[in-house]
C-alpha positions as CSV (number, residue, x, y, z in Angstrom):
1,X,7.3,10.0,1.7
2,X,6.3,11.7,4.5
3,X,4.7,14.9,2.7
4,X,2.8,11.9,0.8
5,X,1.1,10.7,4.0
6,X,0.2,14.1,5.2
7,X,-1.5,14.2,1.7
8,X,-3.7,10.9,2.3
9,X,-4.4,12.2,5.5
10,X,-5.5,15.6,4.2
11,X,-7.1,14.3,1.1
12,X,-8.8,11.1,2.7
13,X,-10.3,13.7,5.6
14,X,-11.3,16.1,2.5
15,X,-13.2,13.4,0.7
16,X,-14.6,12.1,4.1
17,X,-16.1,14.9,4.7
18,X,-17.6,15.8,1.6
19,X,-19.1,12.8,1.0
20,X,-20.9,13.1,4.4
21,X,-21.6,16.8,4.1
22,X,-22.9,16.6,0.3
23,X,-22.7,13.3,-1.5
24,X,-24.3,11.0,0.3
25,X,-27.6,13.0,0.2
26,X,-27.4,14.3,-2.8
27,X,-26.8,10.7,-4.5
28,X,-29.7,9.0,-2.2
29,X,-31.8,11.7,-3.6
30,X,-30.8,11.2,-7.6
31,X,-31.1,7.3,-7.0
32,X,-34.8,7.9,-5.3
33,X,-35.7,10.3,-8.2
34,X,-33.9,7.6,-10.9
35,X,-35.4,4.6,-9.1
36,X,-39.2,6.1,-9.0
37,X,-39.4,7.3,-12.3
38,X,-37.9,3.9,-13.9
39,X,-39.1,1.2,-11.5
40,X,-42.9,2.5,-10.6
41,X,-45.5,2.4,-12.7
42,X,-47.6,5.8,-13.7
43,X,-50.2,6.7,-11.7
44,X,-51.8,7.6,-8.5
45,X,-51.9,4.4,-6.7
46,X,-49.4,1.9,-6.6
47,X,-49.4,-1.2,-5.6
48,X,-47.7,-2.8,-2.1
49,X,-45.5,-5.0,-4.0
50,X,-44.4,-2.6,-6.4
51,X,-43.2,0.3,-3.7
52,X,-41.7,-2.6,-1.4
53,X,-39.9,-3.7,-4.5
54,X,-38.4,-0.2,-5.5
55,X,-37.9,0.8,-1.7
56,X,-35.1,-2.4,-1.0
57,X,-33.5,-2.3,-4.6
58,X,-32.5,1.8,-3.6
59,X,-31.4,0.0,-0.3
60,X,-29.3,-2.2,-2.2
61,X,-28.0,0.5,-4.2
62,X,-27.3,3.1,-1.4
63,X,-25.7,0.4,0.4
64,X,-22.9,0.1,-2.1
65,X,-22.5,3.8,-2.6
66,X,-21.6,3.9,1.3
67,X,-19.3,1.3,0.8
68,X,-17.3,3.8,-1.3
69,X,-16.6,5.6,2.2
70,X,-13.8,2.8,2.8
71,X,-11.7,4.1,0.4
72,X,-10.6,7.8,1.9
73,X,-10.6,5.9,5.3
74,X,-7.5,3.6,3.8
75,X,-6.1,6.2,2.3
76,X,-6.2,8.2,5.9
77,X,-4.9,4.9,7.3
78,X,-2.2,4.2,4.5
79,X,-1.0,8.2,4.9
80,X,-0.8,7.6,8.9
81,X,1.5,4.7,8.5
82,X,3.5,5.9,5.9
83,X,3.8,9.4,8.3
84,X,4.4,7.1,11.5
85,X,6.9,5.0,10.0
86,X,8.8,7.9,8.3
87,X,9.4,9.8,11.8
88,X,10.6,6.2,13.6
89,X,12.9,5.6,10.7
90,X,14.3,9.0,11.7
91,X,14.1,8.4,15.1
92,X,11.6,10.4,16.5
93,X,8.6,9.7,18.7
């Protein structure tokens, strides 16, 4: 059990940091690519309304991506408890 902790811990820190090193910029940069080729119409000038209206649905989407960055923090938090309660069942510090 305690090898399995160290292994959310390592793996939770892994993902952590690739998602902040790499994913979140690279998806924010697919989703504005995706979101201006689909959502604004052709053409040079676009209208207020129709830029204001892309601009918050990719906020609405980038919002849930970063809500994604819970799940390697519970896994960090789950592999900490399970390594914690493993060395006071033992009896250590």
């Amino acid at each position: 059990m305690r090898v399995l902790g160290y292994v959310f811990l390592i793996g939770g820190f892994l993902w952590l940091v690739e998602d902040v090193a790499i994913g979140f910029t690279e998806y924010q940069y697919v989703a504005w690519v995706g979101f201006s080729k689909t959502n604004l119409p052709a053409g040079d000038p676009i209208a207020r309304r129709d830029a204001i209206n892309v601009m918050r649905d990719l906020c609405l989407n980038l919002k849930d991506r970063h809500r994604l960055s819970l799940v390697p923090g519970c896994l960090m938090v789950v592999g900490g408890l399970m390594v914690g309660v493993r060395r006071r069942a033992e009896g250590g510090q």
